[in-house]
C-alpha positions in Angstrom: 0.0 0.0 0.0 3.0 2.3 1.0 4.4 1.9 -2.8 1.3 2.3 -4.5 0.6 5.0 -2.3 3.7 6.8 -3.3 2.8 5.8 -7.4 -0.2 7.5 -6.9 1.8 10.4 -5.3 4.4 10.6 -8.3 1.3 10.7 -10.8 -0.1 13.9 -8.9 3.5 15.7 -9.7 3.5 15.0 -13.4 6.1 12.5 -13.6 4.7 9.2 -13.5 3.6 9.1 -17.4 6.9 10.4 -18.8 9.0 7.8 -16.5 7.8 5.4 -19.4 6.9 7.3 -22.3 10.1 9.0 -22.7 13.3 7.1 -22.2 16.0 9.6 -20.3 13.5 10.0 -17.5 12.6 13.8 -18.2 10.8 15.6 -15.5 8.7 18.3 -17.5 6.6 19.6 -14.9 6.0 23.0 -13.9 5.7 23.9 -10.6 7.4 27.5 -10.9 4.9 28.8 -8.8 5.9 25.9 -5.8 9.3 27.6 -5.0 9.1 26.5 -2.0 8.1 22.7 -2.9 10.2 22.4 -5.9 13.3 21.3 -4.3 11.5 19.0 -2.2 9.5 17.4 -4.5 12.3 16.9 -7.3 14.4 15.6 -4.4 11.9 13.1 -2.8 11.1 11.4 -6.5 14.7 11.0 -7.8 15.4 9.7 -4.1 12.8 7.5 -5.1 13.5 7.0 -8.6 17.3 6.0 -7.2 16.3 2.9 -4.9 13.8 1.8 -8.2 10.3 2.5 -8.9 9.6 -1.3 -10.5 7.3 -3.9 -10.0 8.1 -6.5 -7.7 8.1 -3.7 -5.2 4.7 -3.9 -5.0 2.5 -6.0 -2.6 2.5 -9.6 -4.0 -1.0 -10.4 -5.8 -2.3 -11.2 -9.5 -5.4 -9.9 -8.7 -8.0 -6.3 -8.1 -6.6 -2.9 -8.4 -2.8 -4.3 -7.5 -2.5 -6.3 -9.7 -3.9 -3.6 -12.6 -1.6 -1.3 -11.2 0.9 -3.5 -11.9 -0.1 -4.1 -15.2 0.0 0.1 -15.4 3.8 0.0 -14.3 5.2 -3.0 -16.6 3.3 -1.9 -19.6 2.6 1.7 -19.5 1.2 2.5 -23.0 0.2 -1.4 -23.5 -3.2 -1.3 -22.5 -6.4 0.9 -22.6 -6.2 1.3 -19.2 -2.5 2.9 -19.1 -3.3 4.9 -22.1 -6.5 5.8 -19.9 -4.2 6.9 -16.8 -1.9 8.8 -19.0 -4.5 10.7 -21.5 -7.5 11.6 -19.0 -5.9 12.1 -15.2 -4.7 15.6 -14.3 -1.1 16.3 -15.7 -0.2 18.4 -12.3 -1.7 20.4 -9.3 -5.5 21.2 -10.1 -5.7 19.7 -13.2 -9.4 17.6 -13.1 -8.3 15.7 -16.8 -10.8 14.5 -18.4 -13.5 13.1 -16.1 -16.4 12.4 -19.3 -14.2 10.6 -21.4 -12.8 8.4 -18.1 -16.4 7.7 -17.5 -17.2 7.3 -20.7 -14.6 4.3 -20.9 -15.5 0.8 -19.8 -12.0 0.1 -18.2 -11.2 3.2 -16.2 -12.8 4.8 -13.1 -12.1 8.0 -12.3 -11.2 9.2 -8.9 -10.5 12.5 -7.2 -7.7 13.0 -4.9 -7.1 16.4 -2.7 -5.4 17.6 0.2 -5.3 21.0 2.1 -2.0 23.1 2.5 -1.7 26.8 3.6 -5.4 26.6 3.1 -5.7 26.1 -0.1 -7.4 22.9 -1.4 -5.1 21.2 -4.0 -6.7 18.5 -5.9 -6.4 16.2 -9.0 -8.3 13.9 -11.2 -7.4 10.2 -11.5 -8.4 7.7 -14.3 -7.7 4.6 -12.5 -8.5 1.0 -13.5 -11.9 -0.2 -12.5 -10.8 -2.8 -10.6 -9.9 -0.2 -8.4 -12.1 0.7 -5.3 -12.5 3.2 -2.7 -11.1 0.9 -0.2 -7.9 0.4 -2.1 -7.8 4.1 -2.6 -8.2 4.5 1.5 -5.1 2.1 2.3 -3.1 4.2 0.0 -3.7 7.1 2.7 -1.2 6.4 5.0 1.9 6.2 2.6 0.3 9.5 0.7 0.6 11.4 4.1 3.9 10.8 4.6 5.2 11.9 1.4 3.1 14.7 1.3 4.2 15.6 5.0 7.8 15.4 4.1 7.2 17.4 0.5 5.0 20.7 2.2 6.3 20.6 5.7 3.1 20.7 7.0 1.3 18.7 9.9 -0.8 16.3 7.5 -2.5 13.2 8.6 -4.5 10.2 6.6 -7.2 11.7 7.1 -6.3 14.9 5.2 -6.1 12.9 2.2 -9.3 12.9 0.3 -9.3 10.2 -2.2 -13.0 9.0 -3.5 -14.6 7.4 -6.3 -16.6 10.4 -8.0 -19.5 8.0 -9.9 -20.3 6.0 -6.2 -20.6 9.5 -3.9 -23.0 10.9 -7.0 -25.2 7.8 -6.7 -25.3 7.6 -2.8 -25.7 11.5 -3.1 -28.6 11.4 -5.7 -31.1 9.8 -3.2 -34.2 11.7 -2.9 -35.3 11.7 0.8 -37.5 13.0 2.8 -36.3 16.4 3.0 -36.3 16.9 -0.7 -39.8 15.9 -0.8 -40.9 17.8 2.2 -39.3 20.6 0.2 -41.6 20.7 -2.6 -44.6 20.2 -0.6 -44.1 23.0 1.0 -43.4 24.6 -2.2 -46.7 22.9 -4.0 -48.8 23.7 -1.0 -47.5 27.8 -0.9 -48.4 28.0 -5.0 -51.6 26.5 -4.8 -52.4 29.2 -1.8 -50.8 31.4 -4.2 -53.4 31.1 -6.9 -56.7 30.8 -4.3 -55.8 34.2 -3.5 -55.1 35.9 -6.4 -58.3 34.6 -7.9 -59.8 35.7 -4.6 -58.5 39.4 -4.7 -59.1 39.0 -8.5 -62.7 39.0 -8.0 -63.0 41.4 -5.2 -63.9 38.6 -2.3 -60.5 40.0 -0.1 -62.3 43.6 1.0 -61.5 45.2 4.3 -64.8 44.1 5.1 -65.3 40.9 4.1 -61.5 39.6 5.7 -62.5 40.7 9.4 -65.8 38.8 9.2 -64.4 35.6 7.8 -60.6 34.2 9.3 -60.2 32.5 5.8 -60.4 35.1 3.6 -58.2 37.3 5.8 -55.4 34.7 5.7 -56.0 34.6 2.0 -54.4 38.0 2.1 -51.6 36.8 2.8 -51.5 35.2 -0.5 -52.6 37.2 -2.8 -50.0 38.0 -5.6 -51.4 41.6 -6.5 -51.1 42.5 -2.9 -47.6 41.1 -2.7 -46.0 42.7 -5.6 -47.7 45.7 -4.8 -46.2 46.1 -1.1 -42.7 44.8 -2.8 -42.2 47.5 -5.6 -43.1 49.8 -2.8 -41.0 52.5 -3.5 -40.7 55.2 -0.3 -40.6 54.3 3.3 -43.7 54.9 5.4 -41.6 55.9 8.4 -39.4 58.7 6.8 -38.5 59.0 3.2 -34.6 59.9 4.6 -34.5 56.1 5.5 -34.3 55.4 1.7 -31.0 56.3 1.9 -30.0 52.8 3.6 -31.1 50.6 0.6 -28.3 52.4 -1.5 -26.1 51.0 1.2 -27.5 47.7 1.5 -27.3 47.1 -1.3 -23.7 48.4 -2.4 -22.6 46.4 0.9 -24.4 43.2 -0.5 -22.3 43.9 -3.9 -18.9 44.1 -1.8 -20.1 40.9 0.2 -20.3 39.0 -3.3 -17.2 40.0 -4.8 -15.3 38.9 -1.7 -16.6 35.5 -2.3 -16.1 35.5 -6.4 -12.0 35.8 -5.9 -12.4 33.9 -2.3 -13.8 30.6 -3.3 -11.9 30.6 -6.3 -9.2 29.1 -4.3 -11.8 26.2 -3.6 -11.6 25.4 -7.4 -9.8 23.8 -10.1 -8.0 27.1 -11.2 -4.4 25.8 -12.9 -3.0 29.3 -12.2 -4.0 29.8 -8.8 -1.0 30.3 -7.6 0.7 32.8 -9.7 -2.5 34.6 -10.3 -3.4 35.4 -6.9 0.6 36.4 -6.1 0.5 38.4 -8.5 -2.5 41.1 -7.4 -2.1 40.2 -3.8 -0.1 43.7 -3.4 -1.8 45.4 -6.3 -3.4 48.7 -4.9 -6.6 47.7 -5.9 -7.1 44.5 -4.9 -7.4 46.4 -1.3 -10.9 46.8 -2.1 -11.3 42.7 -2.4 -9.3 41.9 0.9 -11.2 44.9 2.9 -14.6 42.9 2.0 -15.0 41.7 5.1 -15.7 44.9 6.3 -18.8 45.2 4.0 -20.3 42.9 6.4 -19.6 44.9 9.3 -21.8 47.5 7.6 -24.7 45.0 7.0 -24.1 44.9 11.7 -24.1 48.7 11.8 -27.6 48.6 9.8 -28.9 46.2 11.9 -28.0 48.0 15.0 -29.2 51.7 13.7 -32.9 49.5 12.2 -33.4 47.2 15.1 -33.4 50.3 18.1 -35.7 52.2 15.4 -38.1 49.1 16.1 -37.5 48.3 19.6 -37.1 52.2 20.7 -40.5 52.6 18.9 -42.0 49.9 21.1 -40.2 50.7 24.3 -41.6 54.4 24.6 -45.0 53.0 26.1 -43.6 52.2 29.4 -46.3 49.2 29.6 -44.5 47.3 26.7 -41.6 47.6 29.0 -42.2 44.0 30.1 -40.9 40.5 30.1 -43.6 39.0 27.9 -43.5 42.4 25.3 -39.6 42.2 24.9 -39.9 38.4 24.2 -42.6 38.8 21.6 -40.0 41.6 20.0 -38.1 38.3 20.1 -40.5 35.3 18.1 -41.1 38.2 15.6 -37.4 38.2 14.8 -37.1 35.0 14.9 -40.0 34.2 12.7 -38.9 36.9 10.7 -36.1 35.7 9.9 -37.3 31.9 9.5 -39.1 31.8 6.0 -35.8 32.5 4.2 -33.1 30.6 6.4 -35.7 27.4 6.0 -36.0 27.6 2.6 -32.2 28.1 2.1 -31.6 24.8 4.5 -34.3 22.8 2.7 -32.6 24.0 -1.2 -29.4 23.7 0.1 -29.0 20.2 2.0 -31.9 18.5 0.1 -32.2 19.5 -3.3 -29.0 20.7 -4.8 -27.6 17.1 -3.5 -29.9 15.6 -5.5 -28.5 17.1 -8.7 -25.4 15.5 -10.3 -22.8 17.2 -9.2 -19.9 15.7 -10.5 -15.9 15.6 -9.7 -16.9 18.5 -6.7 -19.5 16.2 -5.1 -17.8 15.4 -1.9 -17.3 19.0 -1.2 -21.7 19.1 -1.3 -21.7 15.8 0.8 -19.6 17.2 3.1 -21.6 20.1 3.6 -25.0 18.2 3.2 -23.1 16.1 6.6 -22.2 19.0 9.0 -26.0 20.3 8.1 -27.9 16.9 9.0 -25.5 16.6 12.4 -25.6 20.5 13.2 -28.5 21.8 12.0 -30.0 22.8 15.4 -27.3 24.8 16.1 -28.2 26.9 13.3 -31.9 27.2 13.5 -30.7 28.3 17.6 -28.5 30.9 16.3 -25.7 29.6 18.0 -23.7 28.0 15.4 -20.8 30.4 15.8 -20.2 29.0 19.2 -19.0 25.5 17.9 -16.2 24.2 18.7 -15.3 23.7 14.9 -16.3 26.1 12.7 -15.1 23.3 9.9 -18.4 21.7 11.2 -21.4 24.9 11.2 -24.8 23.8 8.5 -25.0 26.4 6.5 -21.3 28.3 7.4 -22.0 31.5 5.9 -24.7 32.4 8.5 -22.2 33.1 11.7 -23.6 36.6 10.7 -27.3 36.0 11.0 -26.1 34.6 14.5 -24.2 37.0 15.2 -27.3 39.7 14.3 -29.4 37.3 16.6 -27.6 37.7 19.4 -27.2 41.5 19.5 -31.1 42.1 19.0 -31.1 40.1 22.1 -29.3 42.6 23.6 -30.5 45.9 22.1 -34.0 45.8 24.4 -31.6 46.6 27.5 -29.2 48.5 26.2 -31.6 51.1 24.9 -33.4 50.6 28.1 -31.7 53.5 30.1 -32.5 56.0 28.0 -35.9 56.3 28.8 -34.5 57.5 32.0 -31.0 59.2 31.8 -29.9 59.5 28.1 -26.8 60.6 30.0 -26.5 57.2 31.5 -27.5 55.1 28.6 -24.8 56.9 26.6 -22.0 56.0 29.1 -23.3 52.2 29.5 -23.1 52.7 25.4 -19.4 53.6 26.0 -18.8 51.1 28.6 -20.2 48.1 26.4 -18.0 49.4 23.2 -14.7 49.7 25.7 -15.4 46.0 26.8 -15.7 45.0 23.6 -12.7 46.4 22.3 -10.8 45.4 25.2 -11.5 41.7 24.4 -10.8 41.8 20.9 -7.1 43.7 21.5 -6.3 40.4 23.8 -7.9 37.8 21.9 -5.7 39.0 18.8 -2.5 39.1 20.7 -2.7 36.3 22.5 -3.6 34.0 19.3 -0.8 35.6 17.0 -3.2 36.8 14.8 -2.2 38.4 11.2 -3.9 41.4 9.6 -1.8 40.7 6.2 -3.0 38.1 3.9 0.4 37.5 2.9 1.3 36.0 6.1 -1.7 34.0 6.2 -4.7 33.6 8.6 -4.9 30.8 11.5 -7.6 28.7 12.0 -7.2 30.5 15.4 -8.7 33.5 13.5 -11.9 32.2 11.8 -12.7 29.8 15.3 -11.8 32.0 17.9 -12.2 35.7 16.9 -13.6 36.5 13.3 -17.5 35.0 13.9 -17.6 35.8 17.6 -20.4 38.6 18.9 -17.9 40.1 21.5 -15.5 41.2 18.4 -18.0 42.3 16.1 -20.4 44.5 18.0 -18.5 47.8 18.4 -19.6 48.1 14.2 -23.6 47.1 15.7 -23.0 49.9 18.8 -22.5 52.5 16.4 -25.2 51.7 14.4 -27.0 52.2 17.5 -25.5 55.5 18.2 -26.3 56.8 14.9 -30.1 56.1 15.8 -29.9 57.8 18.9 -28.1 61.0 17.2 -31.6 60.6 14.5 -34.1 59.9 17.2 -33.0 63.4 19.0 -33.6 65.2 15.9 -37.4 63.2 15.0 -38.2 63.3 19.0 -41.2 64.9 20.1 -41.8 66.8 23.0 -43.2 64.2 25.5 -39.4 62.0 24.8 -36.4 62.0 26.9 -33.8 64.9 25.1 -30.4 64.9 25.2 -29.3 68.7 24.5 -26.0 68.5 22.6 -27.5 65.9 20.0 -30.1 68.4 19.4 -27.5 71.2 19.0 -25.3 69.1 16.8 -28.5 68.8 14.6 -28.7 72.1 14.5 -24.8 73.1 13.5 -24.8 70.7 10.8 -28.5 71.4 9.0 -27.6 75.4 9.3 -24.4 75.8 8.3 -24.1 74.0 4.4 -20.3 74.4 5.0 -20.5 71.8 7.8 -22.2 69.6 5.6 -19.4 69.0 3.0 -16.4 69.2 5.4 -18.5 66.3 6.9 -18.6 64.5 3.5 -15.1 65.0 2.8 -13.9 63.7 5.7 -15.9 60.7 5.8 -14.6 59.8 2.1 -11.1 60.1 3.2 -11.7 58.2 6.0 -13.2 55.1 3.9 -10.4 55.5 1.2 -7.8 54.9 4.0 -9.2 52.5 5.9 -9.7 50.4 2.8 -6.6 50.8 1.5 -4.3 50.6 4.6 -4.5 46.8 4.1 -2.2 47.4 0.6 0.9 48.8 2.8 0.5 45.7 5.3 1.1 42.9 2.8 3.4 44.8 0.3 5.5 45.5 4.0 4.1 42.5 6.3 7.5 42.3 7.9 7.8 46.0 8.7 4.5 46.1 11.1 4.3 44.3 14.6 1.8 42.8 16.2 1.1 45.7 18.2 0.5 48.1 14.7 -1.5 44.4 13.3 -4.0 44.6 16.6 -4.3 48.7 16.8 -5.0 48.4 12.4 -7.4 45.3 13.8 -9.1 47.1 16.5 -9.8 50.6 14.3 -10.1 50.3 10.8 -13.9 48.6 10.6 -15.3 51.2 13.4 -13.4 54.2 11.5 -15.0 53.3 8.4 -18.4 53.0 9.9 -17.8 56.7 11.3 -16.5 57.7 7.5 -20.1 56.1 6.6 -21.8 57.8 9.6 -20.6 61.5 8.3 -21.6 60.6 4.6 -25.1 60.0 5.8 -26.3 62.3 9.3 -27.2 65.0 7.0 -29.6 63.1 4.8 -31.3 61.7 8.1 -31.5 65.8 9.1 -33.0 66.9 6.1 -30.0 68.5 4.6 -28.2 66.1 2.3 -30.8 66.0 -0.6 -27.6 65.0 -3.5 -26.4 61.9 -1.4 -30.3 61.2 -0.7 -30.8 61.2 -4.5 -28.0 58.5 -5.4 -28.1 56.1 -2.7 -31.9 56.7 -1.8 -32.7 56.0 -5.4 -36.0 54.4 -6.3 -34.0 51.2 -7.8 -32.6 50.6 -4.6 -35.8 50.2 -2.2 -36.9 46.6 -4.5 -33.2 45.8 -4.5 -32.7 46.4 -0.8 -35.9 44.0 0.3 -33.8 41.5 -1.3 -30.5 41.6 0.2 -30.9 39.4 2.9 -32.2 36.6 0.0 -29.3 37.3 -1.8 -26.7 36.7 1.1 -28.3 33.3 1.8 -28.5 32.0 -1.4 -25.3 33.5 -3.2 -22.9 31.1 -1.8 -25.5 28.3 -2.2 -25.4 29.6 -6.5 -21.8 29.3 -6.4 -21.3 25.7 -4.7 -24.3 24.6 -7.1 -22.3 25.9 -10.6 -18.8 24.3 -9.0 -20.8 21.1 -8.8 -21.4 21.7 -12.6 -17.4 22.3 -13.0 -15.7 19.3 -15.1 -12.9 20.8 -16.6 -10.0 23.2 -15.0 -9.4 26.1 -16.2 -7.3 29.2 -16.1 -8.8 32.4 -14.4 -8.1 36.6 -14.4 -9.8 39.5 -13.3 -12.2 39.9 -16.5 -13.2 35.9 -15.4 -13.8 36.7 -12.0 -16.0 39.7 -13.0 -17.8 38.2 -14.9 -18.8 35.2 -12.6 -19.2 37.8 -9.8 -22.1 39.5 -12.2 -23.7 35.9 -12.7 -24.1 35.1 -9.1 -25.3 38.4 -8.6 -27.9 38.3 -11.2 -28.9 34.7 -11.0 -29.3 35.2 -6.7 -31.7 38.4 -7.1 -33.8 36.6 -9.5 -33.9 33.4 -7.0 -34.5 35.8 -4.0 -37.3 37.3 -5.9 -39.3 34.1 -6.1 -38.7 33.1 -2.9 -39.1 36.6 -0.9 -42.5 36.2 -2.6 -43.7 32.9 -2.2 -41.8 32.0 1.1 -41.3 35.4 3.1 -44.4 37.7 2.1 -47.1 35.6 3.0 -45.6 34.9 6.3 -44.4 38.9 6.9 -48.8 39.2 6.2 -49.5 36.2 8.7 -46.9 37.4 11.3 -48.4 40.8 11.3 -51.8 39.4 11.7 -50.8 37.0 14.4 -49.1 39.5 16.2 -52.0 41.7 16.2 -53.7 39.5 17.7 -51.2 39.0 20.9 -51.0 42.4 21.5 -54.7 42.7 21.5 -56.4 39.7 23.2 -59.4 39.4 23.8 -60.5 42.5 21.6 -62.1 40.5 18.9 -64.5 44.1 19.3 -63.6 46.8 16.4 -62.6 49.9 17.5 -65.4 52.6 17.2 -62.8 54.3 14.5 -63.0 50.8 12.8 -66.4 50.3 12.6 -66.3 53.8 10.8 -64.3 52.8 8.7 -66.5 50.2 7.7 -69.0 51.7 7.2 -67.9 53.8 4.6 -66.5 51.3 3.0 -70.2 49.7 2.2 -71.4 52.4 1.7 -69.0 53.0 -1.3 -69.3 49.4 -2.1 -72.9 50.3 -2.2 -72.0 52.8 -4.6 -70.4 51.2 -6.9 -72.2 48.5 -7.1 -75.3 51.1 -8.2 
């Protein structure tokens, strides 16, 4: 097993099929780009080559996947299988070969083999013979670690080795189960609602009248596509028509978020110039905007914290919603809120896209579709950045939505002192954000942790520090603080005031002068923020750790305050020009889907991967171009299911929740019943 192991090994450098093909044993293999593997790997195989690669070396047996790999050695162009191995398995690092025509041929099996270094997952494509199985491929482990171990330098065990047998996973993957039927009941049910209701509003059956006499027809609302689209392509906010200017940023943010992930996961597939590409615009000044995307998140957390305190402080002002049971139905609403999407997402996600033929990548699904069936309650919890592996979260992307969770836990008592002493509700403000950054300065010294890409994060970084809610919610507390800066200005007279927000309010609306000093300076501060990054990894041996952790601790809150500047004066009423770009119409139906679009644009790319049967060569014009299909494809997906899964249940929640905060008053206000009955009367009208 140790020899074949190390055959297999040879094959995944390039040198295997010219041992025998060409007769001075040439090694014409490129690995350039490994400068730091080339001396080992030459090394290790002529070692190799020296003590003899032949084939009484290997285990004794006439029989199964030895004996054709003997047949492979003594006759290496003899047979269709050999000329199978040589013509259709990956020629280096990343290279898939050609996985149709090995499945295509009656003798060869095709197998894919990976392993992670510095990590980055390296793989190739192997036609073997079919009398080769995964359990042959599995003893071959062993003997591939060690070579590998001594080769990279790096800790790697069997289990690091991934070797499967692509056709078998894709037919143990293909199973439709429960959950994928389960799936498109749900779905069938929800259409079929879909197009009661419609017909229903259609024919004028869904009146204001008719829905609070009958409980059917009310919840028939909640389905009716006219009302739907209507209350999407709603295009000014009810509340204040300053808010607009938030979709521009959503949605901006949400395009940042996505072209993170284009260059991101690209080291997840089967580029051939991985290597050499991404060293080469790793220092370019642009590229700062790609490795500062991370930041576009903490954004998406200072939105949350400036919307969620609009809702809760809105709730809180009645001092007899100041309860246990109140706060906690603040709570279900979130959570249900937040339910129809992350459901479906799970459902598509670890039921359906399984189901489809994915190919060479299909271990990477089944690995994903297994941390999801063990861990899903962990996710539906919203505590799944708490694990002890982060390897292992269902649906990994959404450490933010738990992160988000946990903080609108929180907000209900932070913003609770204001209603009392705004003075003391802004120091415990303070307080909370000094904690905070306190923990994050030790948790990045003590673990080592490295703000230059160049260097390379830990696993120390993603598991202990970049998904955790106590280093992340400085971004959220200013969010916070921006709302209480707007709520001085909108108070009215009967509300708590805080007289040097007010003043401030004041300065900036009547002196224009303020206004673009305040613009400028919040610019400059996102274009250095951003770009700070580009001096770290062209230098990364000319900062310390103590420059990494103060860069750590203050470039995503100083480019929240840059975004803070940009927009105070629209939320005064005195920044009509930034209003008019990012409060644009387009943005409000775009913005509604943002949150559809983070859950599902990840999902997009892992589906098309699965779809990925050759390798291939990337650049920027590539990665632009993907980054625009994702985006595109994900809005039109978040459409249909912000309307058939979210809407109806934002109409039920609202009518559910009506009801709690109402019970027992199944009586219509006297201002309702006049309502009413003008309503027949015009009926009565109309009808004449």
């Amino acid at each position: 097993a140790e020899y074949m192991g190390f055959f297999l090994m040879v094959k995944w450098v390039q040198v295997f099929a010219f041992l025998f093909v060409q007769t001075q044993c040439m090694l014409p293999i490129n690995i350039s780009s490994f400068p730091m593997l080339q001396d080992n790997i030459l090394g290790k195989v002529t070692e190799f080559i020296g003590k003899g690669l032949v084939a009484n070396s290997f285990p004794k047996g006439d029989t199964g996947c030895a004996a054709a790999l003997k047949d492979l050695m003594m006759n290496p162009m003899g047979t269709n299988q050999s000329v199978n191995f040589v013509m259709y398995s990956g020629k280096g690092f990343n290279d898939l070969g050609n996985f149709l025509a090995c499945q295509k041929s009656s003798e060869s099996k095709y197998f894919m083999l990976g392993f992670v270094v510095l990590q980055i997952y390296i793989r190739i494509g192997t036609c073997l013979p079919i009398e080769c199985t995964a359990e042959d491929m599995d003893s071959f482990r062993p003997s591939i670690a060690n070579f590998l171990k001594s080769i990279v330098q790096a800790p790697l065990t069997p289990n690091d080795i991934i070797i499967y047998d692509v056709e078998r996973e894709n037919q143990v993957m293909g199973h439709k189960g429960t959950g994928y039927i389960v799936f498109w009941m749900i779905t069938g049910v929800l259409l079929f609602l879909y197009l009661v209701g419609t017909i229903l509003d259609s024919y004028n059956y869904l009146t204001p009248v008719s829905c609070e006499k009958n409980s059917f027809l009310k919840a028939m609302q909640c389905f009716s596509a006219v009302r739907n689209f209507k209350g999407f392509f709603t295009t000014q906010n009810r509340v204040d028509p300053n808010l607009e200017v938030l979709n521009g940023i959503r949605v901006l943010s949400m395009g940042w978020v996505i072209l993170g992930h284009c260059y991101s996961t690209q080291l997840d597939q089967p580029v051939l110039n991985f290597l050499p590409f991404f060293s080469n615009i790793m220092t370019k000044y642009w590229f700062s905007y790609i490795k500062t995307a991370t930041v576009s998140v903490d954004v998406f957390f200072f939105l949350a914290g400036f919307l969620s305190s609009l809702g809760i402080y809105g709730t809180l002002k009645d001092p007899k919603n100041r309860t246990v049971g109140k706060i906690l139905i603040l709570y279900l609403h979130r959570y249900l809120r937040l339910l129809p999407i992350l459901l479906a997402t799970f459902l598509i996600f670890n039921y359906v896209i399984p189901t489809i033929k994915n190919e060479p990548f299909i271990r990477t699904i089944k690995t994903w579709k297994e941390n999801c069936d063990e861990h899903w309650p962990w996710t539906f919890l919203y505590v799944a950045n708490f694990q002890s592996d982060p390897g292992h979260v269902c649906l990994g992307w959404t450490w933010y939505l738990m992160i988000d969770m946990q903080l609108f836990v929180l907000t209900p008592f932070i913003l609770m002192p204001f209603f009392y002493s705004f003075s003391l509700g802004l120091i415990l403000l303070g307080g909370y954000s000094l904690i905070t950054t306190i923990i994050t300065a030790i948790l990045y010294s003590y673990y080592d942790l490295h703000t230059s890409m160049v260097k390379g994060q830990t696993a120390d970084y993603y598991g202990v520090y970049y998904n955790k809610p106590y280093t992340r919610c400085l971004t959220y507390f200013l969010g916070i603080f921006l709302f209480l800066l707007y709520q001085q200005y909108k108070r009215k007279d009967n509300e708590v005031s805080f007289a040097p927000f007010s003043k401030l309010a004041a300065f900036v609306k009547g002196n224009a002068w303020v206004k673009y000093v305040s613009y400028i300076v919040g610019l400059g501060l996102l274009h250095i923020t951003v770009h700070l990054i580009y001096f770290f990894d062209k230098y990364p041996n000319d900062w310390g750790q103590a420059l990494a952790t103060l860069y750590e601790l203050s470039f995503r809150p100083l480019f929240i305050v840059g975004l803070i500047l940009i927009i105070y004066p629209t939320l005064i009423d005195n920044g009509a020009f930034v209003l008019s770009i990012l409060g644009h119409a387009l943005f409000n139906p775009l913005g509604k889907l943002t949150y559809g679009v983070y859950m599902f644009h990840l999902v997009m790319m892992v589906l098309f991967a699965g779809y990925t049967l050759n390798s291939y060569y990337v650049n920027t014009s590539y990665i632009w171009h993907w980054c625009f299909t994702i985006w595109f494809v994900t809005t039109l997906l978040s459409f249909v299911v912000t309307l058939v899964f979210e809407s109806p249940a934002i109409q039920a929640l609202k009518i559910y929740l009506e009801r709690l905060r109402k019970p027992g008053a199944k009586e219509i206000s006297q201002e309702s019943n006049n309502t009413l009955e003008r309503e027949k009367q015009n009926l009565g009208k109309s009808s004449q």
